[in-house]
C-alpha positions in Angstrom: -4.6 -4.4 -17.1 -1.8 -2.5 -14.7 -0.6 -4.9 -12.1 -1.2 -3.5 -8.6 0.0 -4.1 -5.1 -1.9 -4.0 -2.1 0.8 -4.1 0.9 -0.9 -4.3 4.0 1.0 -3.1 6.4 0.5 -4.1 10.3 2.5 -7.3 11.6 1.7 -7.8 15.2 -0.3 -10.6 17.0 -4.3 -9.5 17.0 -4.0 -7.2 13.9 -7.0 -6.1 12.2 -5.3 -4.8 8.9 -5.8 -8.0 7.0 -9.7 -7.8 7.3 -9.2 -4.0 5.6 -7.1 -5.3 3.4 -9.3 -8.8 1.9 -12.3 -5.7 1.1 -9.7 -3.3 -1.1 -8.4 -6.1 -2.6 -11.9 -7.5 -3.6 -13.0 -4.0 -4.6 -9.9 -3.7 -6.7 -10.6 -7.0 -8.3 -14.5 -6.0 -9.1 -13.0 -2.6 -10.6 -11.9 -4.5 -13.7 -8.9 -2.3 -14.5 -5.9 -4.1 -12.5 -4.3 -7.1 -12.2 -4.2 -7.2 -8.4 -1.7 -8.9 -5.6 -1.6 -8.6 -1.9 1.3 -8.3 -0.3 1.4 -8.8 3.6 4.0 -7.7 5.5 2.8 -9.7 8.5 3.4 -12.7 6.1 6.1 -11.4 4.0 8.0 -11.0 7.4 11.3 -8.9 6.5 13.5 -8.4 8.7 14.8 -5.4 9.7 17.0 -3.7 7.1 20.0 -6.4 6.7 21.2 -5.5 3.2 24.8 -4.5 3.4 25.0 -2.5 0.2 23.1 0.5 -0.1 19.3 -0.1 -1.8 20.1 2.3 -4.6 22.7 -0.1 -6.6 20.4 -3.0 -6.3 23.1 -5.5 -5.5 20.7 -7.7 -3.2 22.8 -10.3 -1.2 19.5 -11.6 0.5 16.5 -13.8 -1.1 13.8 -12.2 1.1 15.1 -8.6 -0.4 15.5 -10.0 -4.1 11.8 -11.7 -3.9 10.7 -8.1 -2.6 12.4 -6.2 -5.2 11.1 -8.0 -7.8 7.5 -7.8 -6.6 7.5 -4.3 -6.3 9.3 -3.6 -9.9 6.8 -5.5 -11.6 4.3 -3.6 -10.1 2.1 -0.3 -11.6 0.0 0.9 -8.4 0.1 0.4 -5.1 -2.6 0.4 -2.3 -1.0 0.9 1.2 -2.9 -0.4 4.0 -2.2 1.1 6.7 -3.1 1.5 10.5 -1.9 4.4 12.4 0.2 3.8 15.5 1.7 6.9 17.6 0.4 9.4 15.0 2.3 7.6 11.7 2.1 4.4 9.8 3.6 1.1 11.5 7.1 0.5 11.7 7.6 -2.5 9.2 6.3 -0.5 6.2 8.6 2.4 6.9 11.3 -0.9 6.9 9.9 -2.2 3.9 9.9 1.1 1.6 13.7 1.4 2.8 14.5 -1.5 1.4 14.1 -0.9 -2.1 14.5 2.7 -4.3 14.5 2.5 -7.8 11.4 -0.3 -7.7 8.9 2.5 -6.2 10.1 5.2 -8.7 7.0 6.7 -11.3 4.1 4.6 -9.8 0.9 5.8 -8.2 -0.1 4.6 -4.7 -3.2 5.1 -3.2 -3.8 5.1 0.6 -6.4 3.5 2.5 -6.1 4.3 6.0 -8.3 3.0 9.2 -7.8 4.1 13.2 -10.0 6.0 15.7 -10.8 9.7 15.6 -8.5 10.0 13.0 -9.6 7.8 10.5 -5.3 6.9 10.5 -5.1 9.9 8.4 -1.8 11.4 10.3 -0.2 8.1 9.4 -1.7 8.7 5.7 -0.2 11.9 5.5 3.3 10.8 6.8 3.3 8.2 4.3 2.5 10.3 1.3 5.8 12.6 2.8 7.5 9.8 2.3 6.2 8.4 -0.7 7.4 11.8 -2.6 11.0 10.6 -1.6 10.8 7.4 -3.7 9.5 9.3 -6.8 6.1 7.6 -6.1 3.1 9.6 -6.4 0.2 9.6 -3.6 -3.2 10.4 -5.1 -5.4 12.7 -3.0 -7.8 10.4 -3.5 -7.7 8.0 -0.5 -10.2 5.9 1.5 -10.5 6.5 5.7 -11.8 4.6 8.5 -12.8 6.0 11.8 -13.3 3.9 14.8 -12.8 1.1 11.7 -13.7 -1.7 14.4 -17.1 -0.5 14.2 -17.2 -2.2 10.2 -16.0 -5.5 11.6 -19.2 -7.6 11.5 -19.5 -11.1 14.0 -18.2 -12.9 11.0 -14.9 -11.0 11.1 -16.0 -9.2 7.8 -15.3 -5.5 6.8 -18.4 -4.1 5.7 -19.0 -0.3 4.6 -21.1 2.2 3.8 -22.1 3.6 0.3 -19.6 6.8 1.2 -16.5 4.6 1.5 -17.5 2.4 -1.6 -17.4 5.7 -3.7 -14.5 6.8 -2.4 -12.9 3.3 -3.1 -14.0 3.8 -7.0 -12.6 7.5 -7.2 -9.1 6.3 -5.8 -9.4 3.2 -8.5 -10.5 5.1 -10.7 -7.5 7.7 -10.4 -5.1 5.2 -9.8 -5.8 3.6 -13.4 -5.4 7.2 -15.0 -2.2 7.7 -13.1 -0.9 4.0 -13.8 -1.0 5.0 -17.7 0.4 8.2 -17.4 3.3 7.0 -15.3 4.1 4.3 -17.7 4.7 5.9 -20.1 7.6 7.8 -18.0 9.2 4.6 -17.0 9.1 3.5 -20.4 11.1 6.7 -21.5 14.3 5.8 -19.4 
């Protein structure tokens, strides 16, 4: 099984992302294929960029950065969770990629994205620009929510329709054909 991250990525008071994330992360589990963790950044709490040495030389002073790092090396996938604020993905995952380099490098990440009109598909397609500059590769395959407060039941569930269950499989699906492949490059170093 490929170990794989789901980083949810919204931190502020009221936040909706963690009812998104609890369904991908029970849809991962009921795929079979992955060994899945999530990771909240609302939780994790990292503060802003505080590393004095550059990311790339991975001489961590900090035990909040070397605790990160060593999630995301460990790691073969990645589900981002994001919202979309102002047209792109929320500040604190922006923060959070920068933190780390070499730990994203030759790993798949798939997107599931939630707003209004949008579906938070602007902020998808920011984050897979910026994906491509940590050598990690954003499947096309991705899973979005429009007017996403409409799946929040009266028990504070995420419920969705048979469209957005498919979609969930074809971006697991892909993401375990991409988590061999890529493997198989870090493993040639």
């Amino acid at each position: 099984m490929y170990k794989l991250k789901i980083i949810s990525s919204t931190v502020r008071p009221g936040r909706k992302g963690p009812v998104v994330s609890a369904w991908i992360l029970e849809t991962a589990r009921a795929h079979g294929s992955f060994d899945v963790e999530l990771l909240d950044l609302g939780e994790i709490n990292l503060p802003m960029m505080n590393e004095p040495k550059h990311p790339s030389l991975r001489q961590y002073e900090h035990d909040h950065t070397k605790k990160w790092s060593a999630s995301i090396d460990e790691a073969d996938a990645f589900i981002f969770v994001t919202a979309e604020y102002d047209h792109n993905y929320p500040a604190p995952l922006r923060n959070a990629l920068e933190y780390l380099v070499h730990e994203w490098s030759y790993k798949a990440a798939g997107i599931v994205s939630y707003g209004g009109v949008s579906a938070g598909t602007r902020a998808a397609n920011s984050l897979k620009n910026d994906l491509a500059t940590f050598k990690t590769v954003a499947l096309p395959e991705a899973v979005n929510f429009p007017f996403f407060t409409q799946n929040i039941n009266e028990q504070g569930e995420f419920v969705v329709n048979e469209t957005s269950k498919k979609a969930a499989k074809k971006m697991l699906d892909e993401l375990a054909k991409w988590s061999k492949g890529l493997k198989g490059i870090r493993e040639d170093k």
